[in-house]
N, C-alpha and C positions, 0 to 999 in steps of 0.2 A: 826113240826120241820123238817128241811131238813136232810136228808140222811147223816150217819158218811160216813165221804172220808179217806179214810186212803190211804199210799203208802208206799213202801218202799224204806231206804236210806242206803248205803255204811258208816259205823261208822268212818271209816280210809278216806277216800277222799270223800265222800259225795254226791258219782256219786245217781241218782234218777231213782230207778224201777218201774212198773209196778206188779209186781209178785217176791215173793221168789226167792234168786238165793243162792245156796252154794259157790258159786266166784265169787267175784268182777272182771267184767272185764275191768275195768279201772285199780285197780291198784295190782290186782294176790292176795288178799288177801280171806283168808279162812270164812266162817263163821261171817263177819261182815256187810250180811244185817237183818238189823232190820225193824218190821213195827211201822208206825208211821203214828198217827190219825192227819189229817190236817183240821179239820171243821173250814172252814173261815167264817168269819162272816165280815157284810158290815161295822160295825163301826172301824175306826182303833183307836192305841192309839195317832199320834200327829196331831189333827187336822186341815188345815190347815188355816190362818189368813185372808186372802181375798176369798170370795167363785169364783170370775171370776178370773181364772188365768191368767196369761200374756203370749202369744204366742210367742218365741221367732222366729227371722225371720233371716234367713241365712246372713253374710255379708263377702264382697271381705275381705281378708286377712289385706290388706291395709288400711282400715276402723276403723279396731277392735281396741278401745281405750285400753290400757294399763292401767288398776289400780297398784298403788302401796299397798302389801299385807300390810294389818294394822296389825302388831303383838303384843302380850300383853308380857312384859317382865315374865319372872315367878321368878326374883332378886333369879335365881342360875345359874351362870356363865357358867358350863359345861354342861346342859342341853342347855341354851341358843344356846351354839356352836351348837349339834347336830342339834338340828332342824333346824338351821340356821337363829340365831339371835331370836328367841321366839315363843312363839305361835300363828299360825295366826286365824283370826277370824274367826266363821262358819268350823275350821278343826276338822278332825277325827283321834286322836292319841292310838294307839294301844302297850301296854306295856307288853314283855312278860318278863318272865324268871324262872326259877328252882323257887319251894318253899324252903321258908325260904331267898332267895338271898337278898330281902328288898325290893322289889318292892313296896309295900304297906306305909313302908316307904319313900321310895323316893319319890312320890304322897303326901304323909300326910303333909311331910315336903315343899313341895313346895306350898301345899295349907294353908300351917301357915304362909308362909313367901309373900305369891304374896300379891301384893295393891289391888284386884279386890274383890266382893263378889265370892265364893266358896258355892257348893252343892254337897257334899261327901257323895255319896251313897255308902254303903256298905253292902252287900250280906252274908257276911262272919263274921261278929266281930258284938258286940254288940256295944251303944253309949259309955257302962264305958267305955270298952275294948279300944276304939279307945281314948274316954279321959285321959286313963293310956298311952298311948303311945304319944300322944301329950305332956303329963307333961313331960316327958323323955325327950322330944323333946327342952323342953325348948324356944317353939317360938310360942306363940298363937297370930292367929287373930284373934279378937271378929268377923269378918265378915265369920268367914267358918262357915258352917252350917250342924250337922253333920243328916244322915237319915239312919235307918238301912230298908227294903226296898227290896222287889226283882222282885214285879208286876210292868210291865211299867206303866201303866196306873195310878199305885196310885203314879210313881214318876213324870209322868208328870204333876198331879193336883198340885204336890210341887213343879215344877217350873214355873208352872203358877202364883204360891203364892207368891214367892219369888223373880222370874226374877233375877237367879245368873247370875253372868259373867261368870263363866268355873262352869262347869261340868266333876264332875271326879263319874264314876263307877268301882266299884272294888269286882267280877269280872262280867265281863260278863256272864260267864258261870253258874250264878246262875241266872240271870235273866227271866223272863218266862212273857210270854203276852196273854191274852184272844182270840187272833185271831185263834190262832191253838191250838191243845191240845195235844203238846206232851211234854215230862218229862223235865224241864230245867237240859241246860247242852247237851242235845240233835243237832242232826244238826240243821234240822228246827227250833230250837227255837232261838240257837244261829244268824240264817242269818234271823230270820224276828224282830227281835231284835233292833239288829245292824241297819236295813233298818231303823225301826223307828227311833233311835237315831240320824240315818245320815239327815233323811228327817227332826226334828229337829232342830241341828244344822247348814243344810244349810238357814231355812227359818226366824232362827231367829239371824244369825249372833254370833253364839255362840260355842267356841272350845268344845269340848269334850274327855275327857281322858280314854280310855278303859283300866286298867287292865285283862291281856287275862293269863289264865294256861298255860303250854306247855305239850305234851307229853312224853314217855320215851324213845323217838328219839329225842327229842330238838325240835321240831314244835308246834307252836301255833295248842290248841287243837280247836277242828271244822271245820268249812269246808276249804276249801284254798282259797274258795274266799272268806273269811272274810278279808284276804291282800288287794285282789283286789278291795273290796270294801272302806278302811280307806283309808286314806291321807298319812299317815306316822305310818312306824312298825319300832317299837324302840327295842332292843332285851337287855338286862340285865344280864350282864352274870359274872364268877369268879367263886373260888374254895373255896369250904366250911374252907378251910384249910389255906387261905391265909384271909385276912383282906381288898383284895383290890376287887373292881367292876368296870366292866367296862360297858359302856353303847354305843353301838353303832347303827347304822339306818341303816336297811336292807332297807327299800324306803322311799322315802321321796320326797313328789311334789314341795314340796318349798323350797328345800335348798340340798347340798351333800349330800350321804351317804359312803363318807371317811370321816368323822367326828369322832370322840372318846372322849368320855368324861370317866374320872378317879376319883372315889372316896374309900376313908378310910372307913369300916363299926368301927363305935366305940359306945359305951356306949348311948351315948347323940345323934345315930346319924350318918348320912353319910356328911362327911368331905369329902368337893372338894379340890383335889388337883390340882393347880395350877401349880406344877414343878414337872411332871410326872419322871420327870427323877432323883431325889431323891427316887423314889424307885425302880428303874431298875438298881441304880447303888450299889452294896453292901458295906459298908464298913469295911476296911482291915486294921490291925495293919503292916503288910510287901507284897511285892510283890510278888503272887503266880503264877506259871507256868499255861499255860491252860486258861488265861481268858483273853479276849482282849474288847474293846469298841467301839460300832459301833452308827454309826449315821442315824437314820431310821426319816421316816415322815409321820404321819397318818395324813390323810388329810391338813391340812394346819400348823401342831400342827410338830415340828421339836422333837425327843426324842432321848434320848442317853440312849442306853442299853447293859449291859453287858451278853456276849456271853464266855461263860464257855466251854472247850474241855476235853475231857478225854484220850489220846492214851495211851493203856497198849495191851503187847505181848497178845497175844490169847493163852487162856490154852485149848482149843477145837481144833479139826479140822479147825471148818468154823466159823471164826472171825464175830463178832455183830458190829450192828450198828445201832444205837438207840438216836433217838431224843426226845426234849419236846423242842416246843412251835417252830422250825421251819421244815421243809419239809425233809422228808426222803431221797426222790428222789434226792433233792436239791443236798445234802450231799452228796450219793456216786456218781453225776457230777463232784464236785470238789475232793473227793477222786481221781477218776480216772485222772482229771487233773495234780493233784500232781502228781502221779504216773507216768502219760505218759511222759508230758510235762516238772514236773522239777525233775522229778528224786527219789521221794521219798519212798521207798519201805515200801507204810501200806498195803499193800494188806494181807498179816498175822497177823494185829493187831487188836483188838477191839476198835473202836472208840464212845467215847458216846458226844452227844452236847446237853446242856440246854441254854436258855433263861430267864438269872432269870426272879424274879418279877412275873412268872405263867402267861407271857403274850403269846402269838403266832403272829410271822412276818412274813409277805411275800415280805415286800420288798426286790429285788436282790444287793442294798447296802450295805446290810450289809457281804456278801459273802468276802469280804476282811477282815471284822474282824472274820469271822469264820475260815479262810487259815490261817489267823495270830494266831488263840488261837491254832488251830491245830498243829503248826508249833513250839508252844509254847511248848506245851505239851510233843513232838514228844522229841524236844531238851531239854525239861526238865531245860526251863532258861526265866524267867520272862521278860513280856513284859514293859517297863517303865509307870507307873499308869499312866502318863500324856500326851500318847499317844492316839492319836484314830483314827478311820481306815472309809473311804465312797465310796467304788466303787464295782463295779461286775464285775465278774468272769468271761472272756469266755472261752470257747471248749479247744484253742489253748493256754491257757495259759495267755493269754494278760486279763489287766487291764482295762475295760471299764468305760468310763465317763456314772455318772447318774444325774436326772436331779433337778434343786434346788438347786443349791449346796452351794450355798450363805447361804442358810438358813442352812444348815450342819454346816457351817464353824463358822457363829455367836455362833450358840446354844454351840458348842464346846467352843468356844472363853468366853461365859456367865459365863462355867462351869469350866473354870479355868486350860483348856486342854491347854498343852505347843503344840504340835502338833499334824497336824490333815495329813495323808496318803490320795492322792485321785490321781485318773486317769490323766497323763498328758495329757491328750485328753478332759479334761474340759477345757469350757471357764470362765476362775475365774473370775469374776469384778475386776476392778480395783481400788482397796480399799487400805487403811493400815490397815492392820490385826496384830494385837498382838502377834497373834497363830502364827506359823513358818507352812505353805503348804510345805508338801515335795509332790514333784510329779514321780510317778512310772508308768511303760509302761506295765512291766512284772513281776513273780511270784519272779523270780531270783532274782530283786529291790529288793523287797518287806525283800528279806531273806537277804541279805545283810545290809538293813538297818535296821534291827531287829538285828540280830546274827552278 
């Protein structure tokens, strides 16, 4: 028998030693190398299909034919966005998010609903297990196939058997392979794992859906190059407290990652919402001071969200300022704007801003409907509900044009806004709009046609 190889690994970044170290000097961490037994062995777990392989050979740029990527629909409409238009064949999709978020769900359910055969390995749950949540689910395909499962090797004799269309593993982080011998869950096991999965999926044309843990820093747990090695990191995220999730793409090779996809967690299920902006906008019996409506755009996706202010005198010396769900810094820019530029004296007051819906924006459009709820609050006199506000802020006070603004104006127009406030420095199309455009330069507009 050949000699145990063992080395040691970094648990937090995955950097590879030679010898014990009390710090990581990649990434300053205490006490997080561990050894770990690497005995390779020459058999791997996906063998490959032709034993001569094909050499590939360098060509001029100009050459290089262009395929169009063959994607497989997964018939759920806001995953479809993200990825950008569906799954493509031969990719590597890596799903993280908080336990309990529905990950697992969202996976199950798209493998009850796609047309394709499915091979839903799971690591985690038993076959009832995953049987009890499919009834719930209320959407069986006779063609998914469920395997409980966490040796590669014994799940690739089951897709030799089977020859599914998509492969979904859930998680990764329980899976474990004879090549090396160290604990699943582990670095090494996690990135020699993956490699077989990838080497897989690119020789047989077959997507693959990784389920991945995160950390208690929010990072997919193992090494960092497990990003760098999948196709597309999809992140899953939302507040145990709210009902909504949101799903967005930190990489993605075959399509944007400003994409956003919005779902309902309910009973039976994650319900795609279609008109995000039914729940960013709250509904009110009367018109309350403090809250204005801004028009923002995730990726290609136009949303109307309301932007809540709080101005109250400070009963401390040194007045607060405190956000949820847009930028701190943001905030006292345009405090200090108010103040220099149109005259507003908060600098001894406490100002709080939220974002309903539990979302967070960084669009600078919406910086006009925040001055406006500000300004609302300040004067303690409601903004008209069928107002709503698209431009950014600068330095000096002035009104900046942002861009898209067509699609601001529709989505308003959709939503039943009588008018929509934007920078007379945009260039609007030349359309007939419903909606009434008022156009403002400066802060001082803004207050006068409000107050």
């Amino acid at each position: 028998m050949a000699k145990t190889k063992t080395t040691y690994f970094c648990q937090n970044c995955g950097t590879q030693y030679a010898k014990w170290v009390g710090k990581c000097n990649a990434c300053n961490e205490w006490n997080t190398i561990v050894e770990e037994v690497i005995q390779k062995e020459e058999k791997r777990a996906w063998k490959q299909s032709s034993s001569v392989k094909k050499v590939t050979k360098p060509l001029k740029i100009n050459e290089i034919a262009i395929n169009e990527e063959d994607r497989i629909d997964t018939q759920n409409n806001e995953l479809n966005r993200v990825l950008g238009g569906g799954l493509v064949r031969g990719s590597m999709t890596l799903l993280g998010g908080e336990p309990g978020i529905g990950k697992s769900t969202l996976i199950l359910q798209v493998s009850l609903s796609i047309h394709k055969k499915v091979l839903y390995v799971s690591g985690e749950e038993s076959q009832s297990q995953i049987k009890m949540r499919a009834e719930r689910l209320e959407n069986i395909n006779t063609d998914c196939l469920i395997l409980t499962e966490t040796k590669t090797q014994n799940i690739f004799k089951s897709i030799e058997e089977t020859l599914p269309d998509l492969v979904v593993i859930d998680s990764i982080q329980t899976l474990h392979t004879d090549s090396i011998e160290a604990s699943p869950g582990s670095i090494s096991q996690i990135r020699e794992t993956t490699a077989e999965l990838i080497k897989f999926a690119k020789e047989t044309a077959t997507p693959v859906i990784l389920i991945g843990h995160i950390t208690k820093e929010g990072t997919i747990a193992g090494p960092k190059i497990l990003e760098h090695m999948v196709d597309v990191v999809l992140q899953f995220e939302g507040d145990r407290n709210h009902t909504y999730r949101i799903l967005r793409a930190q990489k993605n090779r075959f399509g944007s990652t400003a994409e956003l996809g919005i779902y309902e967690m309910l009973g039976s299920g994650l319900r795609e919402v279609e008109n995000p902006s039914e729940i960013l906008i709250s509904e009110k019996d009367e018109t309350l001071s403090g809250t204005a409506i801004g028009a923002t755009l995730e990726g290609m996706r136009p949303l109307m969200i309301e932007v809540q202010a709080l101005v109250s005198t400070a009963v401390y010396g040194t007045p607060q300022r405190s956000t949820t769900g847009y930028n701190t810094k943001r905030l006292n820019m345009i405090l200090a704007v108010l103040e220099k530029r149109a005259g507003f004296r908060l600098g001894a007051k406490d100002v709080f801003l939220n974002i309903a819906g539990g979302i967070s924006v960084d669009d600078p459009a919406i910086d006009l409907a925040v001055v406006a709820s500000i300004l609302s609050s300040n004067e303690d006199e409601p903004i008209p509900q069928d107002y709503c506000f698209a431009a950014e802020v600068g330095l000096a006070g002035e009104i900046r044009p942002v861009n898209r603004v067509d699609q601001r104006i529709l989505e308003a127009e959709k939503l039943g806004f009588q008018k929509i406030m934007v920078s007379k420095f945009n260039k609007i199309p030349q359309k007939k709009y419903t909606i009434e455009i008022v156009l403002v330069s400066k802060i001082e507009d803004v207050y006068k046609q409000l107050f």
